[in-house]
C-alpha positions, 0 to 999 in steps of 0.5 A: 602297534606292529610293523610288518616291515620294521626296517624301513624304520631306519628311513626315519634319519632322514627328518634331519634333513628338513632340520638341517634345511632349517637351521641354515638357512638365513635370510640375508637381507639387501641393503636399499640406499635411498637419499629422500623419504619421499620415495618411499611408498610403504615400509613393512616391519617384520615380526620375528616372534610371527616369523618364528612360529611360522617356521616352525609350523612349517617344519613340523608339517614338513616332518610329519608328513615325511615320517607318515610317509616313511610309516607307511612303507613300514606297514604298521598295524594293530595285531589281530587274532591271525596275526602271529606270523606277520613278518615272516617269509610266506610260501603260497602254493597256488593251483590253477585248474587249467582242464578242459572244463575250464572253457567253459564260459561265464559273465566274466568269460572264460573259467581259465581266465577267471583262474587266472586273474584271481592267482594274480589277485592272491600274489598281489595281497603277499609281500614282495619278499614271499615265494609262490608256487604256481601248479596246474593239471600238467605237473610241469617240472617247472613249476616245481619251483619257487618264484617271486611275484613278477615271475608267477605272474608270468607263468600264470600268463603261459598258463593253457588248456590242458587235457590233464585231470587231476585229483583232489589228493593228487593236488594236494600232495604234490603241493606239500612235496614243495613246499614241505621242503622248506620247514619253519616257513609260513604255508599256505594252499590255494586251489582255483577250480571249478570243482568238477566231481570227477575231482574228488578222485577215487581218495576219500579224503585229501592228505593235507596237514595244513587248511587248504583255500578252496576257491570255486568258479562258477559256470553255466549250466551246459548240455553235452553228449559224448562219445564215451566209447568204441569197440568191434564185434569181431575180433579178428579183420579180414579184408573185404569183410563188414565190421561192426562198430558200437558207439557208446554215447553219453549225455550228460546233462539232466535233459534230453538230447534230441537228434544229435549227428554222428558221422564215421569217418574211416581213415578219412572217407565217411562210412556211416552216417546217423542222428541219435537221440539220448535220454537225459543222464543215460546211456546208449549203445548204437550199431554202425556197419561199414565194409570195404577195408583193405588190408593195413592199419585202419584210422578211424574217428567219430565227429559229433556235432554238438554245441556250445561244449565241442572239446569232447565232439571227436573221438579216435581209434585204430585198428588193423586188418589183417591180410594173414592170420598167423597160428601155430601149432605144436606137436609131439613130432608128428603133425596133426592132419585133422589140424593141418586139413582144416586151417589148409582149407582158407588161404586167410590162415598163416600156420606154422608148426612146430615140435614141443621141443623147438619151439622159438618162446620169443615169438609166440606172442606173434600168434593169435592162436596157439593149438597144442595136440599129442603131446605126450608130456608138456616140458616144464618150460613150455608150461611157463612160457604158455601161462605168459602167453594167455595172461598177455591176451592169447588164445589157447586150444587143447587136445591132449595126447592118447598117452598123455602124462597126466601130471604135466597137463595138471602142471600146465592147467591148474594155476590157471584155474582150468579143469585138466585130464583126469582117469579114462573113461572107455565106455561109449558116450554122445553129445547131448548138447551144444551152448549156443549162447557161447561167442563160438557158435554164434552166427554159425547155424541159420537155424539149428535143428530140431534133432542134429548130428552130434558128435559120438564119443569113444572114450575120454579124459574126466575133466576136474579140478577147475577153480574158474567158472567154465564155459561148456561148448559141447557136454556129453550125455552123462553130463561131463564136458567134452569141450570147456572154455575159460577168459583168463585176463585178456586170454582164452583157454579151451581144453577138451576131453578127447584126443584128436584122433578117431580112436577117442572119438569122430570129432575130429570128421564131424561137420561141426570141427571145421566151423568151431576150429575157424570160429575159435581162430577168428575169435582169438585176435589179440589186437592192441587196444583201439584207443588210449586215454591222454594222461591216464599213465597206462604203459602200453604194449605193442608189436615187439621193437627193439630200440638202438641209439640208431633206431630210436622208435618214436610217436608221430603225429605230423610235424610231431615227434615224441620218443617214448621210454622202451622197455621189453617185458617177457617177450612183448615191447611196451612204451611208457608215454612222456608227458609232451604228449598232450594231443588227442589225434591219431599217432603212428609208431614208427622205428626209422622209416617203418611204421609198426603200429597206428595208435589212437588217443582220445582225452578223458571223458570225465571232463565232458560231465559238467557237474560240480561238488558243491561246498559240502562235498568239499568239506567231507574231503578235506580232513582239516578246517578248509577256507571255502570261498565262491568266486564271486565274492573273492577278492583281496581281502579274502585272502588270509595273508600275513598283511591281511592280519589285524587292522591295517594303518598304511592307508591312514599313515599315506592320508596324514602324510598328505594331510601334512604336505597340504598344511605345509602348502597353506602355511607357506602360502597363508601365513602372513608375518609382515605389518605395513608400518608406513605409506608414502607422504603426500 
């Protein structure tokens, strides 16, 4: 037998109190003067040997029952086969899945608040001197500590709701990073959760030394359809004009969802209303139009009424309409009046243009558009800086000069996988063909003719080398490109074959110039993103902002206000996002009083799929022996703590001390040791 607390052992002297007790205390008998035995009624003789054994019995009991007592503080049992570490300090880490899935509502209530109880059930069957770690989808610095039993109980009483979502391996790794701190301790991981799928992660296994105790938590099965995503057909807003918005949503249940509502409301005033219906475990893309913007940022959100599951019925994004759309336009010196007629033509366009010698590098990200035409020879410079600026979302178009220096247009297109000007071909040619399922001229015909007008060609640069997969808006009879297109990342690149002056080709007059220019410049808006997903630790680039200790630039939501970490990247300004930032809604960008940009952010859509690994998905993640226990057959004695090892006697040990404190009571009130020896005479 083994006590798991041996040093309330020494509590055993106290038996010499009870001894004490009974040694010194002598009975003192009254001394009774009578002067005739007619007045005694009866006499009673005492027997010392009864009275000696009686004491004694009583003390015994007393004894007894005060060593029981003291054995049961000291946890004696009898060692099992896990019982090797009893007695040494326990360091437990305990995670309690607090993400919004754990709403969802079961026989006990809700899964969060099963969590809970069962973190408090674990604490309890640990001793009062071990340590506990209490960790939950927000990785709080807070609890990257130990605490003692009442104050883990506290902590996990504060836990809430949070739109957080964690990985198995990311779980698993911030509880070693704690704990692995402290070596020689004994270790053991807990995890409450109802084990979404979307736990799993991308991570094949868990990285964990040590068995990990999964505990599963049950719920209902639910239907539930979200939004999963938004985006706009054009890429540039003008004010006035219709937009076109698509609705990505997804059901999530195995069953069909019928006429669900969807309502669009547009910086708070309803632009579109519809009911949908959506195939069980599918997804559908609807179109809704809505017109009437005026210029400014644009605040948006999608209300769904679906129930019981409501966390993921709205969904947020942002956008601006422009009231002038910036472009600037680079020369060799002589500005270019085909380009200069065209954008001159539409107020809408903004152009500014400069020489390839002065161009201000930090501005260029400004501009949506960037034309570059006779341009004898690209500096080295402006090569570097306009690769930046289609990685970062840009659009470039260009016409290369008459006298161009061939080897600078290389320089500048080849790394970026376009094809660039080569030899000169003199020998007259035409367009045989426009690519009409290019986003350039789509919505540009009514209906394109059976023999149109194309453009004729003089002469024109062999387009070669290209390592990326072109998009031909215009090739020639012979079969080379007269205008290529690229997406580079986020970018687009167009380069063409021709020089944009009549002695190369008419292009420069057609009728088509004018509609593909316009299409390009409204096709290369390069607005931040509609919406941002909470928790997904994606930087964030936006308008350029330079931020002082008098104009800190912060995120505000109502009484809100977060300060986000400002950092400046090649030209462009991008926030990284604090971890208080936890609310899905709308969010405006401000610096002092101004606002810069409006942004949007939604929770992460994994949560809305209601589907669970089950306990063989589990054990495929973890490359040790993992404990797996439903939640419905946890309790106490699942636990595989130090005081669950072997057979456990402190119960026995508290019965026998009350078996003894019982005897004791009999004893005194039972145990006769007088004999009536005499009576009254008569």
């Amino acid at each position: 037998m083994h006590f798991l607390y041996p040093v309330f052992l020494f509590a055993l002297f106290t038996l010499a109190i009870p001894v004490f007790v009974h040694l010194f205390n002598f009975r003192r008998y009254k001394k009774v003067y009578f002067s005739n035995v007619q007045f005694l009624k009866e006499v009673q003789e005492q027997q010392a040997s009864r009275r000696n054994i009686k004491e004694r019995l009583i003390l015994a009991a007393r004894m007894l029952a005060l060593a029981f007592l003291v054995f049961a503080f000291a946890r004696p049992f009898i060692p099992g086969k896990d019982s090797a570490d009893a007695g040494k300090q326990a360091l437990v880490s305990i995670f309690v899945d607090n993400s919004y899935s754990m709403q969802t509502l079961n026989r006990e209530g809700s899964l969060l608040d099963e969590a809970k109880q069962k973190a408090r059930q674990i604490a309890s069957a640990y001793a009062i001197n071990d340590r506990f770690q209490l960790l939950t989808q927000d990785f709080e610095g807070k609890h990257q500590r130990l605490l003692n039993r009442e104050e883990f109980n506290d902590a996990v009483d504060a836990v809430k709701i949070s739109p957080q979502s964690r990985s198995i391996a990311q779980i698993t790794a911030r509880q070693q990073s704690l704990l692995g701190m402290t070596p020689g301790a004994l270790k053991q991981f807990y995890i409450i959760s109802d084990f979404q799928k979307n736990i799993a992660g991308k991570a094949d296994i868990a990285k964990t030394d040590l068995p990990v105790n999964l505990i599963q938590l049950s719920a209902s099965e639910l239907p539930n359809v979200a939004v999963d995503s938004v985006w706009l057909l054009n890429a540039t807003h003008r004010p006035g004009e219709s937009e076109k918005l698509m609705v990505r949503l997804r059901n999530y249940a195995g069953k069909s969802a019928e006429k669900i509502p969807l309502k669009l409301l547009i910086n708070g005033v309803q632009k579109a209303l519809g009911s949908f219906t959506v195939a069980a475990r599918s997804v559908q893309v609807d179109t809704l139009t809505f017109s009437g913007l005026q210029a400014g940022w644009q605040r948006g959100e999608i209300q769904l009424q679906d129930n019981p599951v409501t966390f993921d019925n709205s969904f947020y994004f942002t956008f601006n309409v422009n009231s002038k759309l910036p472009l600037l336009l680079v020369d060799g010196g002589t500005p270019n009046k085909y380009l200069s007629a065209v954008f001159a033509a539409d107020p809408f366009f903004s152009i500014k243009r400069t020489q390839d010698g002065n161009v201000d590098y930090a501005a260029l990200n400004t501009y949506p558009l960037i034309v570059l035409s006779d341009i004898d020879n690209v500096s080295a410079g402006l090569v570097q800086q306009l690769k930046t600026y289609v990685s970062k979302g840009g659009t470039l178009m260009i016409f290369p000069s008459a006298e161009a220096e061939l080897l600078s247009y290389q320089a500048l297109l080849q790394p970026m996988g376009a094809a660039y000007p080569g030899k000169t071909i003199t020998e007259a040619n035409k367009v045989s063909g426009l690519n009409l399922q290019s986003q350039v001229f789509k919505n540009i015909f009514e209906s394109f003719p059976q023999n149109p007008d194309l453009p004729v060609v003089k002469k024109y640069y062999a387009l070669s080398g290209a390592s990326r997969q072109a998009e031909n808006l215009m090739k020639l009879q012979t079969g080379q490109s007269l205008w290529e297109g690229y997406s580079l990342g986020k970018g687009k690149l167009y380069i063409a074959a021709v020089a944009l002056n009549e002695d190369f080709s008419n292009l420069p007059v057609h009728a088509l110039f004018v509609p593909v220019m316009f299409r390009v410049a409204l096709l290369s808006g390069h607005d931040q993103s509609l919406f941002y997903t909470l928790g997904s630790n994606q930087a964030i680039e936006t308008v350029p902002l330079q931020s002082t200790e008098k104009q800190v630039v912060k995120l505000v939501k109502g009484t809100e206000s977060i300060i986000p970490d400002v950092k400046q990247q090649e030209g462009s300004t991008v926030l990284y996002l604090p971890g208080q930032l936890n609310q899905t809604g709308i969010y405006e960008l401000k610096k002092q009083d101004s606002t810069a940009a409006v942004l949007a952010f939604n929770d992460n859509r994994s949560e809305s799929d209601l589907s669970y690994l089950n306990r063989n998905d589990l054990a495929k993640l973890f490359p040790q022996k993992s404990n797996f226990i439903a939640g419905d057959k946890f309790n106490v004695n699942n636990i595989n703590s130090a005081e669950n090892s072997g057979l456990q006697l402190w119960k026995l040990c508290i019965i026998l001390a009350l078996i003894f404190l019982a005897a004791e009571t009999m004893l005194i009130r039972f145990y006769k040791t007088d004999k009536s020896i005499a009576t009254q005479a008569g």
